[in-house]
mmCIF file of the N, C-alpha and C atoms, coordinates in Angstrom:
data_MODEL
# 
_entry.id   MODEL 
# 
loop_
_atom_site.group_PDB 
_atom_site.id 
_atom_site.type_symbol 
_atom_site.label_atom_id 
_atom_site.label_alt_id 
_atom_site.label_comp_id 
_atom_site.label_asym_id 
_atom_site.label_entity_id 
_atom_site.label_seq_id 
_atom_site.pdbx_PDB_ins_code 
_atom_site.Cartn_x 
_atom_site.Cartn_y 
_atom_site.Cartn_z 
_atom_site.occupancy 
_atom_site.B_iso_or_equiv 
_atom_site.pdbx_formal_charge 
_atom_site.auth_seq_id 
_atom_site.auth_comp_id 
_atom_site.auth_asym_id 
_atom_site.auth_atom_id 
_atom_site.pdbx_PDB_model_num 
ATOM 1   N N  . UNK A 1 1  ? 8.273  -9.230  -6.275  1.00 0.00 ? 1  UNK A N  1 
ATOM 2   C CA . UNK A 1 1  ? 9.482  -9.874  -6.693  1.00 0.00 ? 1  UNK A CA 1 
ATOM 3   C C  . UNK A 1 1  ? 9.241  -10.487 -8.066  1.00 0.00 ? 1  UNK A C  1 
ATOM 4   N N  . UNK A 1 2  ? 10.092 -10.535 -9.033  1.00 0.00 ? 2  UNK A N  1 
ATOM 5   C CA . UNK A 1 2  ? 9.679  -10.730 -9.947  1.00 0.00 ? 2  UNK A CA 1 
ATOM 6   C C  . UNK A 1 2  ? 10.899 -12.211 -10.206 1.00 0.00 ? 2  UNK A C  1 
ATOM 7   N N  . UNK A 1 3  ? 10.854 -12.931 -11.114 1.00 0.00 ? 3  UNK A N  1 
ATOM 8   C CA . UNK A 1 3  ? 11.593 -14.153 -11.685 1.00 0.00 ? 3  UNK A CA 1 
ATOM 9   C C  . UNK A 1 3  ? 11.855 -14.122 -12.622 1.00 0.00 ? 3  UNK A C  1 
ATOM 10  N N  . UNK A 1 4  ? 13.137 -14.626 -12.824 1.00 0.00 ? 4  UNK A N  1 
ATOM 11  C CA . UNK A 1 4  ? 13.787 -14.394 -14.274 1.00 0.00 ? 4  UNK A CA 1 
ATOM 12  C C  . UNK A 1 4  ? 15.244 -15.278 -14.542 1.00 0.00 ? 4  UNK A C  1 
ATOM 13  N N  . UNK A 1 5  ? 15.711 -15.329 -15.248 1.00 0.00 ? 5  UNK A N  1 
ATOM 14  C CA . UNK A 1 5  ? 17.079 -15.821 -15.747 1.00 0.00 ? 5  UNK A CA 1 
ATOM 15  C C  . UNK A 1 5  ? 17.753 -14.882 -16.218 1.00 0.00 ? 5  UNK A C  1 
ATOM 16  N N  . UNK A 1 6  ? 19.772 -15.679 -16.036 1.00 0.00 ? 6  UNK A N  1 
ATOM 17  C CA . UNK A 1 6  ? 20.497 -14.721 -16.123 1.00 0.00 ? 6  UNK A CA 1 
ATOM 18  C C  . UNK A 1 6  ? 21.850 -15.285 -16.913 1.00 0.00 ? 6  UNK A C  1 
ATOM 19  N N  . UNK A 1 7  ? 21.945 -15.539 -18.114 1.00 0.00 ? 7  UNK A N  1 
ATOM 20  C CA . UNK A 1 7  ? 22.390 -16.336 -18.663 1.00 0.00 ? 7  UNK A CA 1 
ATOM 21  C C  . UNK A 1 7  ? 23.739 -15.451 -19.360 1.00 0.00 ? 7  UNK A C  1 
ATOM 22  N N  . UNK A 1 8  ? 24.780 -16.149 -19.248 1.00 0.00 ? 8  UNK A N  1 
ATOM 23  C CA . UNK A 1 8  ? 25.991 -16.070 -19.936 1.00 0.00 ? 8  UNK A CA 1 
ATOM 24  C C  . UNK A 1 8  ? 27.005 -17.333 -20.624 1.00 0.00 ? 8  UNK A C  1 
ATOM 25  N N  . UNK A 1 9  ? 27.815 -17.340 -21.458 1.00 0.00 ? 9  UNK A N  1 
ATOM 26  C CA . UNK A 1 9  ? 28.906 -18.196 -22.219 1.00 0.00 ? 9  UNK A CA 1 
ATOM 27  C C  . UNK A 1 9  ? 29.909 -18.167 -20.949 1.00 0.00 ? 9  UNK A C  1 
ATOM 28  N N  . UNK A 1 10 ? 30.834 -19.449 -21.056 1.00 0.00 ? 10 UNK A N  1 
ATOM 29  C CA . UNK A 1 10 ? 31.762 -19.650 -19.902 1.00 0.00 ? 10 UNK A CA 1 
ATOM 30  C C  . UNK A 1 10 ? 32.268 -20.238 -20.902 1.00 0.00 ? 10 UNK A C  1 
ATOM 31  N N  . UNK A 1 11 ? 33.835 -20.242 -20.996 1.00 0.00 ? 11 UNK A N  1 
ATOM 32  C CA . UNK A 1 11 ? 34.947 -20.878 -22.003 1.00 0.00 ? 11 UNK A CA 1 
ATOM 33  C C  . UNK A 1 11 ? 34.989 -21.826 -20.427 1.00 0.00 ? 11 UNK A C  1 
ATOM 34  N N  . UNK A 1 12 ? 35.310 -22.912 -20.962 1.00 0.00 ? 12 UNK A N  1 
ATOM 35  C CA . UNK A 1 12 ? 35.737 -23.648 -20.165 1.00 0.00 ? 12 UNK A CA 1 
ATOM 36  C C  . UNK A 1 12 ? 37.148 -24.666 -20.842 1.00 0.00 ? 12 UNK A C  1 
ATOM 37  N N  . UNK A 1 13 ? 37.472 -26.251 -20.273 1.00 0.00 ? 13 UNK A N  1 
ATOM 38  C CA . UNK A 1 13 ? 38.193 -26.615 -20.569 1.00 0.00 ? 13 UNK A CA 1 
ATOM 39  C C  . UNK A 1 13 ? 37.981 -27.371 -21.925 1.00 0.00 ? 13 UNK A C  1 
ATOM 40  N N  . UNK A 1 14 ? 36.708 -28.096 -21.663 1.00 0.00 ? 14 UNK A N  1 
ATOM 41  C CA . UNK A 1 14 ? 35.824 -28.348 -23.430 1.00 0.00 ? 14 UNK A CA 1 
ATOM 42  C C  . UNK A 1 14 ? 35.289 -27.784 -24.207 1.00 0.00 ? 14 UNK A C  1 
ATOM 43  N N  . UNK A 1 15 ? 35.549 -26.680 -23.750 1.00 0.00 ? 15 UNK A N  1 
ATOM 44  C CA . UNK A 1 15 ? 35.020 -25.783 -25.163 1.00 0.00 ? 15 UNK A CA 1 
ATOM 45  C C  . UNK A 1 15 ? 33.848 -24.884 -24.298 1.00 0.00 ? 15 UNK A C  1 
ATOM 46  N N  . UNK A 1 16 ? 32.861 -23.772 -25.086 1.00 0.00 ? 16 UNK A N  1 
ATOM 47  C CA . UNK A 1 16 ? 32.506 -22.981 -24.572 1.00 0.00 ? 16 UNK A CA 1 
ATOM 48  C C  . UNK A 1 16 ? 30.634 -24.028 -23.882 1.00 0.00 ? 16 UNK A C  1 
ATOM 49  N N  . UNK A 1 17 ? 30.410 -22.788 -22.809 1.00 0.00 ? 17 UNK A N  1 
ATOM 50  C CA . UNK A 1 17 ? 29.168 -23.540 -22.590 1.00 0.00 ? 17 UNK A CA 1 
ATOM 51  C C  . UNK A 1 17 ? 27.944 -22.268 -21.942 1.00 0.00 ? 17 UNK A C  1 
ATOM 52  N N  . UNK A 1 18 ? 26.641 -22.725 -21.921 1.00 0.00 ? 18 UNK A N  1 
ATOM 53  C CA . UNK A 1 18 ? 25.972 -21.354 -22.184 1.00 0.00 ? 18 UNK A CA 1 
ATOM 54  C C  . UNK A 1 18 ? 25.352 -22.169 -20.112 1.00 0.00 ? 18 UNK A C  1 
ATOM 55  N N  . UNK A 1 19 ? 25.515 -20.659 -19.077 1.00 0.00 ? 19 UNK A N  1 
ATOM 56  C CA . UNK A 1 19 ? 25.756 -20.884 -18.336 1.00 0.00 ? 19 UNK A CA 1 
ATOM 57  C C  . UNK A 1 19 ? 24.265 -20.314 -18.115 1.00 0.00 ? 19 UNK A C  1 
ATOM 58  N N  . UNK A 1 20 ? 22.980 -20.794 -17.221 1.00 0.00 ? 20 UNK A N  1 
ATOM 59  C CA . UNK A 1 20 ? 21.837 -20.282 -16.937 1.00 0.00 ? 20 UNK A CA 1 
ATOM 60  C C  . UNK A 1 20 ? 21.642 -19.919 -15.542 1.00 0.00 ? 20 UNK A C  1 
ATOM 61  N N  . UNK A 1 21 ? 21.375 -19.092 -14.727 1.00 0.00 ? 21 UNK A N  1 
ATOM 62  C CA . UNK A 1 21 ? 21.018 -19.308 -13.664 1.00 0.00 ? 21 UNK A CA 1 
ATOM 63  C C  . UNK A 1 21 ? 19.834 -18.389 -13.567 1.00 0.00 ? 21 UNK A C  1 
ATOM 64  N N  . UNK A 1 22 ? 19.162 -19.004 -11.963 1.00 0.00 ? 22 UNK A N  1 
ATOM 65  C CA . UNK A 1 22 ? 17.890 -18.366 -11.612 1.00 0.00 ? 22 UNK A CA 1 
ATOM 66  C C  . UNK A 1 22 ? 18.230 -17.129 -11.482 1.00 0.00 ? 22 UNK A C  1 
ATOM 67  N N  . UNK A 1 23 ? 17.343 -15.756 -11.793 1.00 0.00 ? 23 UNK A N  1 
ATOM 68  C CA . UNK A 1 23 ? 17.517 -14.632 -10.801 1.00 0.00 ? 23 UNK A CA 1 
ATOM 69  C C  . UNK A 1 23 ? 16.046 -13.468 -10.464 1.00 0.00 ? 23 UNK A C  1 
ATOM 70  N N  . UNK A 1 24 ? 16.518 -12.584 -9.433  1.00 0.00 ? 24 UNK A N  1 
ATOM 71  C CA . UNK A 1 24 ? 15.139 -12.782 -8.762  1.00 0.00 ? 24 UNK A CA 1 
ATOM 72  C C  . UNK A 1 24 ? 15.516 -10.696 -8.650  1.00 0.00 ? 24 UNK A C  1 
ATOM 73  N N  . UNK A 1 25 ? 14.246 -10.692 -8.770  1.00 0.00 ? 25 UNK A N  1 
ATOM 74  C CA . UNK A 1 25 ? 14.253 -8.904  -9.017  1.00 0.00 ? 25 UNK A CA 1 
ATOM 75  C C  . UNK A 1 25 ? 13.376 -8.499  -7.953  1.00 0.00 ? 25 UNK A C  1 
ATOM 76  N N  . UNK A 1 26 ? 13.874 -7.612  -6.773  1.00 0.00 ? 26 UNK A N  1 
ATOM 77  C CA . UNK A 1 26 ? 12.740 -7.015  -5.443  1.00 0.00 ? 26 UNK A CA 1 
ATOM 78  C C  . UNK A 1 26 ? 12.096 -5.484  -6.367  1.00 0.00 ? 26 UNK A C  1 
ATOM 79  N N  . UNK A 1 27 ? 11.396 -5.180  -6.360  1.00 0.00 ? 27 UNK A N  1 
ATOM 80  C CA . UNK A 1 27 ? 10.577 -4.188  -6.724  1.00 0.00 ? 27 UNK A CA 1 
ATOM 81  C C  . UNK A 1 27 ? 9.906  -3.291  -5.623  1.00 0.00 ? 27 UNK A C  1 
ATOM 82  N N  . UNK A 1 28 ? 10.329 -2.496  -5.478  1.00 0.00 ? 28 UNK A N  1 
ATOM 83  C CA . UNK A 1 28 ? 9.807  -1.124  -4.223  1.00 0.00 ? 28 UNK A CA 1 
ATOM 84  C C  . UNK A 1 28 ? 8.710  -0.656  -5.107  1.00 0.00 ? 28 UNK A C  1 
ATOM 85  N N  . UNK A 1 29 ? 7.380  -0.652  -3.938  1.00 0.00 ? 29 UNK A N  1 
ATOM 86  C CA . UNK A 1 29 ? 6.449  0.376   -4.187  1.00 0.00 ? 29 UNK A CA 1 
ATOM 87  C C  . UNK A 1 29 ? 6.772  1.558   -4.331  1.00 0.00 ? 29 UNK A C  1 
ATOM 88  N N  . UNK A 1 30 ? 7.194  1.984   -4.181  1.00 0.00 ? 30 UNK A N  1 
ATOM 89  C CA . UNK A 1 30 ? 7.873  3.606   -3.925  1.00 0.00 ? 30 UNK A CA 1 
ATOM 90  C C  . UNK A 1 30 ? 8.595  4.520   -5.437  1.00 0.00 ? 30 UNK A C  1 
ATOM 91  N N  . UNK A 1 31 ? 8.384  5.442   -5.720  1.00 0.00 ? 31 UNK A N  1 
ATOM 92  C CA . UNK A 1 31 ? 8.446  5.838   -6.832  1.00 0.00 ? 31 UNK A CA 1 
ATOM 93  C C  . UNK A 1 31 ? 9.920  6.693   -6.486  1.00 0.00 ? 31 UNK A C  1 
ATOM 94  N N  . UNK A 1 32 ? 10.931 6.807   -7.385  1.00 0.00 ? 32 UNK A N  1 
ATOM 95  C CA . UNK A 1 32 ? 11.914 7.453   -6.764  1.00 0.00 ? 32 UNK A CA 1 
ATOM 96  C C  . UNK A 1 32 ? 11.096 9.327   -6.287  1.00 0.00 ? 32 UNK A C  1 
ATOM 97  N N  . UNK A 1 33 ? 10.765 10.016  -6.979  1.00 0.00 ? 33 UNK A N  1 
ATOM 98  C CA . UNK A 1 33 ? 10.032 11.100  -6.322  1.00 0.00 ? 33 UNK A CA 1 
ATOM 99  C C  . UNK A 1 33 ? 9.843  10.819  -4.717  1.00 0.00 ? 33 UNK A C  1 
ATOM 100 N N  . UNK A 1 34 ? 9.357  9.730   -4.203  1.00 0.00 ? 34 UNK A N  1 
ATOM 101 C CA . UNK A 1 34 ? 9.060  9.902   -2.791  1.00 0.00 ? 34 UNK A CA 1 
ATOM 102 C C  . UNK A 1 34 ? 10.193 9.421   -2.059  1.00 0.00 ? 34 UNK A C  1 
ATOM 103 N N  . UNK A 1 35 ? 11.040 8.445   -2.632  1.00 0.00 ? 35 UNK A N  1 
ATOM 104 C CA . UNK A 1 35 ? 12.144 7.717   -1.803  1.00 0.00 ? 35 UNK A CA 1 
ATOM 105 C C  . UNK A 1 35 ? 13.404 9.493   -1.553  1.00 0.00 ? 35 UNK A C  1 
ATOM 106 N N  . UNK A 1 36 ? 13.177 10.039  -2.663  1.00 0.00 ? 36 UNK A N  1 
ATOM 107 C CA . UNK A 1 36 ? 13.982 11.498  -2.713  1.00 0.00 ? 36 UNK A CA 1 
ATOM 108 C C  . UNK A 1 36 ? 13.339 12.416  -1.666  1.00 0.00 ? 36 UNK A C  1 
ATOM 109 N N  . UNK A 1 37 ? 11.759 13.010  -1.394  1.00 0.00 ? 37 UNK A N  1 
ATOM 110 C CA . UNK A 1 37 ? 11.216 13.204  -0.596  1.00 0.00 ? 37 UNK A CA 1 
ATOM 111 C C  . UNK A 1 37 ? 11.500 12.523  1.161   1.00 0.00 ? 37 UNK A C  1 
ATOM 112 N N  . UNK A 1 38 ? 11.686 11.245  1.307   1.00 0.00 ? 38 UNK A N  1 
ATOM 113 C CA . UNK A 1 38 ? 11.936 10.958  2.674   1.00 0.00 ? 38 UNK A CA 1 
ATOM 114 C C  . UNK A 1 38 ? 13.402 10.412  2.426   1.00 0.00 ? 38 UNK A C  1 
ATOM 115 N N  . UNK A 1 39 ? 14.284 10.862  1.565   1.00 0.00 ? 39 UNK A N  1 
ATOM 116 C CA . UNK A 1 39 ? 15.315 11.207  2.561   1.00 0.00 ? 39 UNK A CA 1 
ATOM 117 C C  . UNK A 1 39 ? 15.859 12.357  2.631   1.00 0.00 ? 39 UNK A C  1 
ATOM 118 N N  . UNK A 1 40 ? 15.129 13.321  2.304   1.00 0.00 ? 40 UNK A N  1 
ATOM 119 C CA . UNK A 1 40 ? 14.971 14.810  2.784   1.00 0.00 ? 40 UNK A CA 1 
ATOM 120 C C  . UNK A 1 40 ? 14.429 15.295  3.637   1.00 0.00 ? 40 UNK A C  1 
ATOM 121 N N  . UNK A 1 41 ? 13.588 14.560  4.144   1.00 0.00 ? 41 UNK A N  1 
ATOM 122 C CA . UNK A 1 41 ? 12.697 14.662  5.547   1.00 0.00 ? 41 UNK A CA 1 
ATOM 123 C C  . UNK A 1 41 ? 13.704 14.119  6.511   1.00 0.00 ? 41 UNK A C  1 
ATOM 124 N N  . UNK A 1 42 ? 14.579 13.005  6.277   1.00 0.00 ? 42 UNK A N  1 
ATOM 125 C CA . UNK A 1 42 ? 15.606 12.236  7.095   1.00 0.00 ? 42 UNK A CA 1 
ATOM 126 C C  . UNK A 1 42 ? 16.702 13.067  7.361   1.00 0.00 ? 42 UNK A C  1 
ATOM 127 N N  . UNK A 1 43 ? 17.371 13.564  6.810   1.00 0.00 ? 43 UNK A N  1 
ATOM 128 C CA . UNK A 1 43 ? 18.445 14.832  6.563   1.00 0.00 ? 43 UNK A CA 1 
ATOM 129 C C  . UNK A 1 43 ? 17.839 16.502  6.485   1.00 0.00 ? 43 UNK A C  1 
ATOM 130 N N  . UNK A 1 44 ? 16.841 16.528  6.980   1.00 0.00 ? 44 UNK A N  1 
ATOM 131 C CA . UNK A 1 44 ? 16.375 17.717  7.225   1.00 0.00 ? 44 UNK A CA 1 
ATOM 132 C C  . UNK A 1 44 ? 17.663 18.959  7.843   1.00 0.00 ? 44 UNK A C  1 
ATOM 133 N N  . UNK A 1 45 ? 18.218 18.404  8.966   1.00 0.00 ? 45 UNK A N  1 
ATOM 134 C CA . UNK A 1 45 ? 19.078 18.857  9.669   1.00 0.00 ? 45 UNK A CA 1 
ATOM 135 C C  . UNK A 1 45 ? 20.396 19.656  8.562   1.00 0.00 ? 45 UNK A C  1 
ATOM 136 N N  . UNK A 1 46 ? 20.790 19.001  6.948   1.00 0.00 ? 46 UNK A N  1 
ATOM 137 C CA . UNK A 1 46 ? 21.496 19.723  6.917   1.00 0.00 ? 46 UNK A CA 1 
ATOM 138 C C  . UNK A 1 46 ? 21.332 20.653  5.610   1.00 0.00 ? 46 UNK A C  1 
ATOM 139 N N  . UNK A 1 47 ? 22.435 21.042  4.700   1.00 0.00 ? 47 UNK A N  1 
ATOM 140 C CA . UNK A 1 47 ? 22.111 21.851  4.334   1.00 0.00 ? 47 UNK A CA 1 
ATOM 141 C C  . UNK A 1 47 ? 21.708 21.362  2.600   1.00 0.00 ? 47 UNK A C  1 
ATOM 142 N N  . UNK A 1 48 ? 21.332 22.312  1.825   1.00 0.00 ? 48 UNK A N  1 
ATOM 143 C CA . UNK A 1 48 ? 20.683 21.655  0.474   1.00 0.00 ? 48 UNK A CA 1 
ATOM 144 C C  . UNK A 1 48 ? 21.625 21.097  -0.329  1.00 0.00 ? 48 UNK A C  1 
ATOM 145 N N  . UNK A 1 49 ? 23.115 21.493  -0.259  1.00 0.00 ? 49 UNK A N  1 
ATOM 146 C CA . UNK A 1 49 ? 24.147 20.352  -1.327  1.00 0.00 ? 49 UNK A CA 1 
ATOM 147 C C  . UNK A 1 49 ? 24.242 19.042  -0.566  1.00 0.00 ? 49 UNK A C  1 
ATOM 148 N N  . UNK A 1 50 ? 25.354 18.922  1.194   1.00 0.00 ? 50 UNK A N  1 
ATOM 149 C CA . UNK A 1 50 ? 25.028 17.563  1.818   1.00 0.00 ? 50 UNK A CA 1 
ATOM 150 C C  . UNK A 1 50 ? 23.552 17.101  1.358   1.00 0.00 ? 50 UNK A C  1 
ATOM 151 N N  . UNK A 1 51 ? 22.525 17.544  1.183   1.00 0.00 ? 51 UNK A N  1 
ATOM 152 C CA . UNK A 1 51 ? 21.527 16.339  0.863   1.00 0.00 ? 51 UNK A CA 1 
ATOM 153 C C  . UNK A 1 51 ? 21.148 16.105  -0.436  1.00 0.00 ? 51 UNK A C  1 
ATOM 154 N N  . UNK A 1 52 ? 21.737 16.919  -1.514  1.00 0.00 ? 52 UNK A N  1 
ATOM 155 C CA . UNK A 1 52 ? 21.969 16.299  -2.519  1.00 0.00 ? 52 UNK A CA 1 
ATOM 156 C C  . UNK A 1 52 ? 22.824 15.245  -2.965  1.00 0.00 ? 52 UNK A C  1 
ATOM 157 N N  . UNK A 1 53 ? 24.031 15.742  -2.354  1.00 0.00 ? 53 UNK A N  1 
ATOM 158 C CA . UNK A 1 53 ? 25.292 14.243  -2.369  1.00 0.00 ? 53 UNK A CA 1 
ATOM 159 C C  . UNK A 1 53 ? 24.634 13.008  -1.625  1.00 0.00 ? 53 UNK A C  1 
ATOM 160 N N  . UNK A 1 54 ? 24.075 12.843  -0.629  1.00 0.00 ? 54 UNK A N  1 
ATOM 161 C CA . UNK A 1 54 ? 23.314 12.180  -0.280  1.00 0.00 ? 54 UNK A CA 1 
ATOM 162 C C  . UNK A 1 54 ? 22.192 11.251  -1.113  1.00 0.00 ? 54 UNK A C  1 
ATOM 163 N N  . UNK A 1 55 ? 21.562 11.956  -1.614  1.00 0.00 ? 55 UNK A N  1 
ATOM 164 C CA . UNK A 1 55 ? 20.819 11.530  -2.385  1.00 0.00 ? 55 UNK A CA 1 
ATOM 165 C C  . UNK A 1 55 ? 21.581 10.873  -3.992  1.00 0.00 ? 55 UNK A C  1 
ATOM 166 N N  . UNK A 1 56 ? 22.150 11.480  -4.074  1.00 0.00 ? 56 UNK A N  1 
ATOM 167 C CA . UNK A 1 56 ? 23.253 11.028  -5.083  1.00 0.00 ? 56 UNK A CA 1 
ATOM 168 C C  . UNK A 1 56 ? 23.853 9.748   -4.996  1.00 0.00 ? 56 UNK A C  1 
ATOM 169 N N  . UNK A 1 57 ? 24.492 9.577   -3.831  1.00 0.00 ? 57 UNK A N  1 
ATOM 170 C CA . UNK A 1 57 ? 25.143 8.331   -3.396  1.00 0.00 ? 57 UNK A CA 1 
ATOM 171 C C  . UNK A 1 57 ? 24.342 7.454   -3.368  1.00 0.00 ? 57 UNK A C  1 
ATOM 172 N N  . UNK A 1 58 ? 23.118 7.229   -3.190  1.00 0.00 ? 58 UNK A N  1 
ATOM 173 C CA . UNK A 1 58 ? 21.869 6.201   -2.651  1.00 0.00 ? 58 UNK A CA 1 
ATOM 174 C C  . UNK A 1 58 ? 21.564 6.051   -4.363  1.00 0.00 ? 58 UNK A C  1 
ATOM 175 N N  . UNK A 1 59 ? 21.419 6.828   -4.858  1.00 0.00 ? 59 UNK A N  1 
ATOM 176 C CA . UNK A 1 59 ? 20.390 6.688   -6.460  1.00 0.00 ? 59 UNK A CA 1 
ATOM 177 C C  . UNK A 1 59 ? 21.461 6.397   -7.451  1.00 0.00 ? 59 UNK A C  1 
ATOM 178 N N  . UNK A 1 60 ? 22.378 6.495   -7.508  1.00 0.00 ? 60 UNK A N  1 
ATOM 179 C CA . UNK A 1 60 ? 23.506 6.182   -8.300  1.00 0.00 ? 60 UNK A CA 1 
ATOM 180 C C  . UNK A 1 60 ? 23.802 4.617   -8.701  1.00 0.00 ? 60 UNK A C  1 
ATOM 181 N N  . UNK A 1 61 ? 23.612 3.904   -9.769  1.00 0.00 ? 61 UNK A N  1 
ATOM 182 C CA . UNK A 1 61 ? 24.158 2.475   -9.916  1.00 0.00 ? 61 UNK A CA 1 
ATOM 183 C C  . UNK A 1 61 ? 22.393 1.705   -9.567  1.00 0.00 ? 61 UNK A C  1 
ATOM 184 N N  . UNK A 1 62 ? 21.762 2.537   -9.064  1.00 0.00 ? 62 UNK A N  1 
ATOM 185 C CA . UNK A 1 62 ? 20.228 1.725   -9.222  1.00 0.00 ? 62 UNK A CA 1 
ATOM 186 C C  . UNK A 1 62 ? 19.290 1.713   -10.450 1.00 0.00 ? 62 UNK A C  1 
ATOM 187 N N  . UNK A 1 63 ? 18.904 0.592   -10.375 1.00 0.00 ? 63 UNK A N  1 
ATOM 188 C CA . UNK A 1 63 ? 18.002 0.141   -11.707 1.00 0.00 ? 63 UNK A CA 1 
ATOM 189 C C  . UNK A 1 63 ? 16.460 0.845   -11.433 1.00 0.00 ? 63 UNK A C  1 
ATOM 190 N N  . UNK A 1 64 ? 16.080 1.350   -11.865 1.00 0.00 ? 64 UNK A N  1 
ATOM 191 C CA . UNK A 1 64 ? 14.428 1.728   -11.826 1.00 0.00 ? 64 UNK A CA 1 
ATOM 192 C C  . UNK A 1 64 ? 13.556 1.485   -12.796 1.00 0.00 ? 64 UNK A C  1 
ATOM 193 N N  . UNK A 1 65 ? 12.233 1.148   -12.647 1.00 0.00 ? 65 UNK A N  1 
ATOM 194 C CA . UNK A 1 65 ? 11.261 0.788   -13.233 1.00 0.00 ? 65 UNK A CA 1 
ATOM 195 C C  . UNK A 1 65 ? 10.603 1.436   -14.146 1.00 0.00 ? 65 UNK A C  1 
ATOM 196 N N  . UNK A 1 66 ? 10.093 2.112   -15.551 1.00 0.00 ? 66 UNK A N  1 
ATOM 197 C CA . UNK A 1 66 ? 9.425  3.031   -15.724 1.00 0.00 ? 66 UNK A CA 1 
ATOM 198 C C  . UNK A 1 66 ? 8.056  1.834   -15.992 1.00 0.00 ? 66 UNK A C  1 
ATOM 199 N N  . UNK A 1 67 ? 6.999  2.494   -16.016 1.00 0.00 ? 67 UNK A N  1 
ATOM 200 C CA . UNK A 1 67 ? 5.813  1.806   -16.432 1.00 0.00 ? 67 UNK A CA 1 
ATOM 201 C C  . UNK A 1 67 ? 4.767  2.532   -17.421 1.00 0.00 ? 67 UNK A C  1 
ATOM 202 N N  . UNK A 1 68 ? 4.731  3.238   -18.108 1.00 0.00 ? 68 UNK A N  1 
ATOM 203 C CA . UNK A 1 68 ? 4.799  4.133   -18.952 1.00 0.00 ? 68 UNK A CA 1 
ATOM 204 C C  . UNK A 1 68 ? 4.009  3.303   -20.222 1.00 0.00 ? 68 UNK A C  1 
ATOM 205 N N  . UNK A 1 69 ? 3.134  2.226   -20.129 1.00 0.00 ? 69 UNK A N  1 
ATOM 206 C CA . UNK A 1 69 ? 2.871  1.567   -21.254 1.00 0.00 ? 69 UNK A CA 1 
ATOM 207 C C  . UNK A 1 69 ? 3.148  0.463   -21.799 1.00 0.00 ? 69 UNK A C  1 
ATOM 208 N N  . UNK A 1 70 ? 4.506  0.472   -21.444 1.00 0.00 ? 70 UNK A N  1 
ATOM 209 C CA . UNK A 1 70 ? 5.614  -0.531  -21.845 1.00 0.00 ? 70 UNK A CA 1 
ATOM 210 C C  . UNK A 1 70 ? 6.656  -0.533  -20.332 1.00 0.00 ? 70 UNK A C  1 
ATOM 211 N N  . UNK A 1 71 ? 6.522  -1.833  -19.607 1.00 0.00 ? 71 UNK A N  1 
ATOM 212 C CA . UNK A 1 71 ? 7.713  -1.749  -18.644 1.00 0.00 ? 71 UNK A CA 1 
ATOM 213 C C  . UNK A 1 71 ? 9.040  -1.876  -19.000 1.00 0.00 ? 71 UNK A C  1 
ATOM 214 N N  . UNK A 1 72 ? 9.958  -0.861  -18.818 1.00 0.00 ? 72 UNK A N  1 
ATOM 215 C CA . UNK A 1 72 ? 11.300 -0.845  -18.995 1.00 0.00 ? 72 UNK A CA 1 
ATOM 216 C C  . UNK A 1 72 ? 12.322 -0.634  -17.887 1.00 0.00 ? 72 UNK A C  1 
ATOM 217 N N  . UNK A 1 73 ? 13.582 -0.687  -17.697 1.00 0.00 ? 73 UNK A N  1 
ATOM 218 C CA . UNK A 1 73 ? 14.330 -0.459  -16.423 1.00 0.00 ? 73 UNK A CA 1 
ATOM 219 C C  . UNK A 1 73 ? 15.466 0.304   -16.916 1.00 0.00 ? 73 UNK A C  1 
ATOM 220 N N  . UNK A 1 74 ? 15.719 0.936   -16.168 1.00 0.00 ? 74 UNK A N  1 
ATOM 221 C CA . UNK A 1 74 ? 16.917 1.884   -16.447 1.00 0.00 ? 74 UNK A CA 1 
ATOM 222 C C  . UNK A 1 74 ? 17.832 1.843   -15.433 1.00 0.00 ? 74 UNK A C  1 
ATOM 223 N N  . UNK A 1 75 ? 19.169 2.360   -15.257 1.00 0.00 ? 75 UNK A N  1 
ATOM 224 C CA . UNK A 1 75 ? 19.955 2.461   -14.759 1.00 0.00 ? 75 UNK A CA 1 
ATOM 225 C C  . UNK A 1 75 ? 20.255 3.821   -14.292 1.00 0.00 ? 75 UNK A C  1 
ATOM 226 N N  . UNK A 1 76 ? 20.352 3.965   -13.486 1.00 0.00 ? 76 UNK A N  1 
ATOM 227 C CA . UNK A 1 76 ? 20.320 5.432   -12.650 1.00 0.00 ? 76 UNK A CA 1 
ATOM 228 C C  . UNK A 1 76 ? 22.305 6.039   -12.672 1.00 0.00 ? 76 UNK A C  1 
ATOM 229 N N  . UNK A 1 77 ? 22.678 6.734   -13.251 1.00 0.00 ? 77 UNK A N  1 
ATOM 230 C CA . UNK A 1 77 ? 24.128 6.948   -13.794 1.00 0.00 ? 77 UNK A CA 1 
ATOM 231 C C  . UNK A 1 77 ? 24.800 8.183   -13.368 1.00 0.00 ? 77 UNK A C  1 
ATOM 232 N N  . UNK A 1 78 ? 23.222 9.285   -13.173 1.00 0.00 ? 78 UNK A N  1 
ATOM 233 C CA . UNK A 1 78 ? 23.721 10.481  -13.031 1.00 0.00 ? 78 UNK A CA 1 
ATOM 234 C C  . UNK A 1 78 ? 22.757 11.586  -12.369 1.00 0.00 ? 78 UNK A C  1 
ATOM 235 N N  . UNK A 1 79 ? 22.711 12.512  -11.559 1.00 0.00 ? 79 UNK A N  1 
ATOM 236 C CA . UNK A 1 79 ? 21.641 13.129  -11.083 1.00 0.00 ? 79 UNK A CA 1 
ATOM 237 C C  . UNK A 1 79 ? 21.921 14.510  -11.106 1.00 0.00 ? 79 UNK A C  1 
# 
């Protein structure tokens, strides 16, 4: 789990104000390669597009980790 802040401007009634809050990041061991792997083992039963849409729906709108040297996160948009 990682810790962090999450800060935005709020107009309010006195004027603007810079709004901070805590926020907290879960981090999976799991590399998407294997999380794609078991849920293909999970959906074995059907056929290779259903478990692509499948897989689609789950990975879509998720943030992932690269670690590559430099840690960066990406947003998962399209498969």
């Amino acid at each position: 789990m990682y810790s962090g802040y999450k800060s935005n401007f709020v107009k309010l009634e006195k004027g603007y104000f810079l709004r901070i809050d805590p926020a907290k990041k879960i981090v999976r061991n799991q590399t998407v390669l294997d999380f794609i792997d078991s849920m293909y083992a999970v959906h074995k039963n059907k056929d290779k597009e259903e478990r692509r849409q499948v897989i689609k729906a789950e990975l879509i709108g998720k943030i992932v980790m690269s670690n590559y040297g430099k840690t960066q996160y990406y947003q998962v948009t399209d498969i």
